[in-house]
C-alpha positions as CSV (number, residue, x, y, z in Angstrom):
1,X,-30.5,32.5,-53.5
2,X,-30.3,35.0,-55.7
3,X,-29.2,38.6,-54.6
4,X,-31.2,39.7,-58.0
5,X,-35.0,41.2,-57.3
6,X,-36.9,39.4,-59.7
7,X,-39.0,41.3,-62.0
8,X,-41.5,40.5,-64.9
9,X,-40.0,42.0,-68.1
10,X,-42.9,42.4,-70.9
11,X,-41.4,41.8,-74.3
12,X,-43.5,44.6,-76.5
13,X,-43.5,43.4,-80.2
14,X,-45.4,45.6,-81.8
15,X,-45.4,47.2,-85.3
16,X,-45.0,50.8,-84.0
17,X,-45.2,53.1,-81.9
18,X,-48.9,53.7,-81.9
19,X,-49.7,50.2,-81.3
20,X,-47.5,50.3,-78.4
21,X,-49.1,53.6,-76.8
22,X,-52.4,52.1,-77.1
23,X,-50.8,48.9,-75.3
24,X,-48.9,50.8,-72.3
25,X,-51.8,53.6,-71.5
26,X,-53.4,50.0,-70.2
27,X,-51.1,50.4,-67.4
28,X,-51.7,53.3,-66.1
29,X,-49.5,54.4,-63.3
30,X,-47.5,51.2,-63.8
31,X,-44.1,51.4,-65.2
32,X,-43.4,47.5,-65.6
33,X,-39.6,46.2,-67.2
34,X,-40.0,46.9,-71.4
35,X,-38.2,44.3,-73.7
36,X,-37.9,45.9,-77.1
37,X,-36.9,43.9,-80.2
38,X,-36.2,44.2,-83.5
39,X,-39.4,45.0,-84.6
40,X,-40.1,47.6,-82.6
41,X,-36.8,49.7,-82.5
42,X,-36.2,49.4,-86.1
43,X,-39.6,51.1,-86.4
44,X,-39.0,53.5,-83.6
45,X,-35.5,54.5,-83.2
46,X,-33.0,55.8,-80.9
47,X,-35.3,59.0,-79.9
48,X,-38.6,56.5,-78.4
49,X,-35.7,54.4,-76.5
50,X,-34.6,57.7,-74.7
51,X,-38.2,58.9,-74.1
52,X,-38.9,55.4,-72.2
53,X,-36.0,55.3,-70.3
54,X,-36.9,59.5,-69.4
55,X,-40.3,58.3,-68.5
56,X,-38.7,55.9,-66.1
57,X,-39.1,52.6,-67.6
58,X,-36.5,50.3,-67.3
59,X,-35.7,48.7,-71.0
60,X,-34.1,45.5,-72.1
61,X,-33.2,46.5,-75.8
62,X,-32.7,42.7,-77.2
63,X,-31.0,43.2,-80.4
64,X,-28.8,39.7,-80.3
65,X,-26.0,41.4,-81.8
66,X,-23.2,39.3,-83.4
67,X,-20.8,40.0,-85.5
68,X,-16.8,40.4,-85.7
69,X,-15.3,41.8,-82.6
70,X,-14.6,45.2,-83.2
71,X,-17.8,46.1,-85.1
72,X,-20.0,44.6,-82.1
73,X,-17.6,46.3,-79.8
74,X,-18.7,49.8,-81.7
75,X,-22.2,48.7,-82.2
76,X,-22.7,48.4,-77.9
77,X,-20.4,51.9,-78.2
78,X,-23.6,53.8,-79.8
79,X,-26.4,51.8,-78.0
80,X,-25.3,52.3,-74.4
81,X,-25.7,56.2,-74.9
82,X,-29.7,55.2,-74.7
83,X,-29.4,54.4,-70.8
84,X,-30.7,51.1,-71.2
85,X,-31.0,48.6,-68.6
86,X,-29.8,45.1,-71.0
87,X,-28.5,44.7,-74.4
88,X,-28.1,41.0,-75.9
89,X,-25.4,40.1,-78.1
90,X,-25.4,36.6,-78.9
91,X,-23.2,33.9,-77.3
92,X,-22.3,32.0,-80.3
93,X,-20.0,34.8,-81.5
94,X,-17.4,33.5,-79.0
95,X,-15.0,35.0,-76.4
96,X,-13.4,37.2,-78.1
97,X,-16.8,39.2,-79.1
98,X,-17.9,39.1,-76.3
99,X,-14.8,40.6,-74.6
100,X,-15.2,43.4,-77.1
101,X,-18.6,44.0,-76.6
102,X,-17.6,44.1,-72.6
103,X,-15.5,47.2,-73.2
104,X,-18.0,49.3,-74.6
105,X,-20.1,49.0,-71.3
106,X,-17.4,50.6,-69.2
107,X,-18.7,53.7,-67.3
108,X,-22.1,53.2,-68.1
109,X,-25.1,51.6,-65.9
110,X,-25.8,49.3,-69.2
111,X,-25.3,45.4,-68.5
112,X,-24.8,42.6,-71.5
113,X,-26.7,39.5,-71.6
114,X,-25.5,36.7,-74.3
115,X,-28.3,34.5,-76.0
116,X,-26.9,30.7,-75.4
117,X,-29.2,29.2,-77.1
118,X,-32.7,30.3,-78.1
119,X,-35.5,29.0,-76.5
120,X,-36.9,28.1,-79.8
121,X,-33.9,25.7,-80.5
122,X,-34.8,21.6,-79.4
123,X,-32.1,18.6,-79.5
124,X,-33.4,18.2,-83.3
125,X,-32.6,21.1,-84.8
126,X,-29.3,21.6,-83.0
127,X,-27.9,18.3,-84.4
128,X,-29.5,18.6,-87.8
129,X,-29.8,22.2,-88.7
130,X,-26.9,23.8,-86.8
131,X,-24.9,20.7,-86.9
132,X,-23.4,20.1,-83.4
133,X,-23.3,17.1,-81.6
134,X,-23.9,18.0,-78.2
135,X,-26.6,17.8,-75.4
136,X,-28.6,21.0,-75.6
137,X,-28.0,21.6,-71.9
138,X,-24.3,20.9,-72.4
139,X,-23.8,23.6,-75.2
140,X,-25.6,26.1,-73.3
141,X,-24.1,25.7,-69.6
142,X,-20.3,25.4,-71.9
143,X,-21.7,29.5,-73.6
144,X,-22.5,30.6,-69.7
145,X,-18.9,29.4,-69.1
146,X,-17.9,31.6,-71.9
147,X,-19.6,34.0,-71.2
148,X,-18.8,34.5,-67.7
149,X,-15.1,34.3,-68.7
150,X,-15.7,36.9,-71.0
151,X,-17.0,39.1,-68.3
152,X,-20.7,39.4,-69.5
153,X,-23.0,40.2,-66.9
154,X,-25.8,37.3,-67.2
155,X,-27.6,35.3,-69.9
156,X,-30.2,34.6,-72.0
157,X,-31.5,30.9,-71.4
158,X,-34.4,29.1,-70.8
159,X,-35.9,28.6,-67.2
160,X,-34.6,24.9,-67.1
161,X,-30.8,25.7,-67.5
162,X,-31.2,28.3,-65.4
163,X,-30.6,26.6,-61.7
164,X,-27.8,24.9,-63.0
165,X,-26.1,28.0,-64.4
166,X,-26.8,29.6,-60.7
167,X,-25.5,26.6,-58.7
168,X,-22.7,25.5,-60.8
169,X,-20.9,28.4,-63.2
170,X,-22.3,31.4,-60.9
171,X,-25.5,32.4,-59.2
172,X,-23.6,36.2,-60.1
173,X,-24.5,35.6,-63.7
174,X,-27.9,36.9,-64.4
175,X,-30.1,34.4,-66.1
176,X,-33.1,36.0,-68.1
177,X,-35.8,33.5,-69.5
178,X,-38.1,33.6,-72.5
179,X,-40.4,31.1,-73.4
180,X,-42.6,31.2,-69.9
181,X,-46.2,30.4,-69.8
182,X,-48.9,30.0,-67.0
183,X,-50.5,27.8,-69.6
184,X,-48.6,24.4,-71.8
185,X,-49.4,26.8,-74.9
186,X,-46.0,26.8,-76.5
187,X,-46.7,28.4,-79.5
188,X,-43.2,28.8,-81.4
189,X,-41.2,28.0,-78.4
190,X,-39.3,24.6,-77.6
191,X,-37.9,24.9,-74.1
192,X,-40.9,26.2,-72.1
193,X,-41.9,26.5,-68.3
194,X,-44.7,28.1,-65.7
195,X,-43.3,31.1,-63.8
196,X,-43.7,29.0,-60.7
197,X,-41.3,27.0,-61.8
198,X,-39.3,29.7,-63.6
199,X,-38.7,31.0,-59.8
200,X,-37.7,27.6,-58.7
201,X,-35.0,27.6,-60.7
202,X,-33.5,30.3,-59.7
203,X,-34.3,32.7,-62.7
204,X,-33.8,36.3,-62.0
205,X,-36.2,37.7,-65.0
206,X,-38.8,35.9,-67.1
207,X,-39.5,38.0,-70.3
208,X,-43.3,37.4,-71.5
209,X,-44.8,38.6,-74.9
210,X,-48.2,37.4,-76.4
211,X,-49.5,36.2,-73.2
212,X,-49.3,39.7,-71.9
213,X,-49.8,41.5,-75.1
214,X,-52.3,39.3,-76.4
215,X,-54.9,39.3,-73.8
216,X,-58.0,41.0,-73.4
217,X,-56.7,42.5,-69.9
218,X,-52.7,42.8,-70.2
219,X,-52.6,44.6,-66.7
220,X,-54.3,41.8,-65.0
221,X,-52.4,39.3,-66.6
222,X,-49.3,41.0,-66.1
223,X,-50.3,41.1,-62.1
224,X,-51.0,37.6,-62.5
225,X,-47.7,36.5,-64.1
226,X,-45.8,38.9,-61.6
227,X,-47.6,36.9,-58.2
228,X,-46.8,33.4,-59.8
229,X,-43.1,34.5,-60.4
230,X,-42.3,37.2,-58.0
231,X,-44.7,36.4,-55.2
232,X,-46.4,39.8,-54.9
């Protein structure tokens, strides 16, 4: 098991900061796990992150950096000032990027997940499109080894690789996973799964998007997604 407390992390892809104030005033009193993105920092920027994590909220800033080693490594430099909770940088850059990126982290509170592979990504388009030969759940268990190697703190991979990551490279590594859905709706995800069974493999934090953001009552579906996962 786990010595993780699951949680429910809310990825909040929205076009600006407007849109998301009229999304989190739902909520209330709640101050539920933020996922920020591309979209929404690039619109935002550095001063909103601060505010949030002020406020309280705990943020997952997913900006999948990747990159040569030493600009990565002063990339997580400047980002770890905003007192985030998670920062992604992406597996595929290899050990040495990732031992770079590790660095940066030192005397802060700020832990790095790396993307293995994204939950988008099926056996098709790894062999076709990115060209390698492998089992999907080989090439993503081989980047947790990595990973772990490199000293990263957890990783980025769907619900199904998740028990395996926990009970054969290290139930210490973190395991976040996209790509979870009460429904079989998959929209533009491959490598989906129920939170259920998210928390039966062993996942420490599901991150959920449209089915939150998209509903007519995100706070009750929120609730809902954190009793099917959590248990509360």
């Amino acid at each position: 098991m786990s010595l993780m407390k699951r949680d429910v992390i809310i990825a909040c892809d929205f076009a600006s900061e407007n849109e998301f104030n009229k999304f989190i005033k739902l909520f209330k009193n709640e101050k539920p796990f933020l996922k920020i993105g591309y979209q929404l920092f690039y619109a935002t920027g550095k001063k909103f992150i601060s505010d949030l994590v002020d406020k309280g909220y705990r943020i997952f800033l997913d900006l999948k950096l990747h990159d040569i080693p030493n600009t990565v490594e002063q990339g997580i430099k400047s980002l770890v000032s905003f007192g985030v909770e998670f920062i992604t940088i992406h597996a595929t850059g290899g050990t040495k990027m990732m031992e770079a990126a590790i660095k940066a982290t030192k005397g802060t509170t700020t832990k790095l997940l790396a993307v293995t592979q994204l939950t988008s990504t099926n056996q098709e388009m790894l062999e076709n499109e990115l060209l390698i030969d492998r089992k999907l759940s080989d090439v993503v268990n081989h980047y947790a080894v990595n990973a772990l190697e490199s000293g990263i703190h957890g990783v980025v991979c769907s619900a199904l690789e998740s028990k395996y990551i926990k009970e054969k490279i290290s139930n210490n590594l973190i395991t976040v996973s996209p790509g979870i859905r009460i429904s079989q709706e998959k929209n533009d995800q491959s490598r989906v799964c129920t939170p259920r069974g998210a928390h039966t493999y062993k996942v420490d934090y599901i991150v959920v998007g449209r089915p939150i953001t998209q509903s007519k009552d995100p706070l009750k579906e929120y609730k809902k997604f954190c009793k099917e996962f959590i248990g509360e």
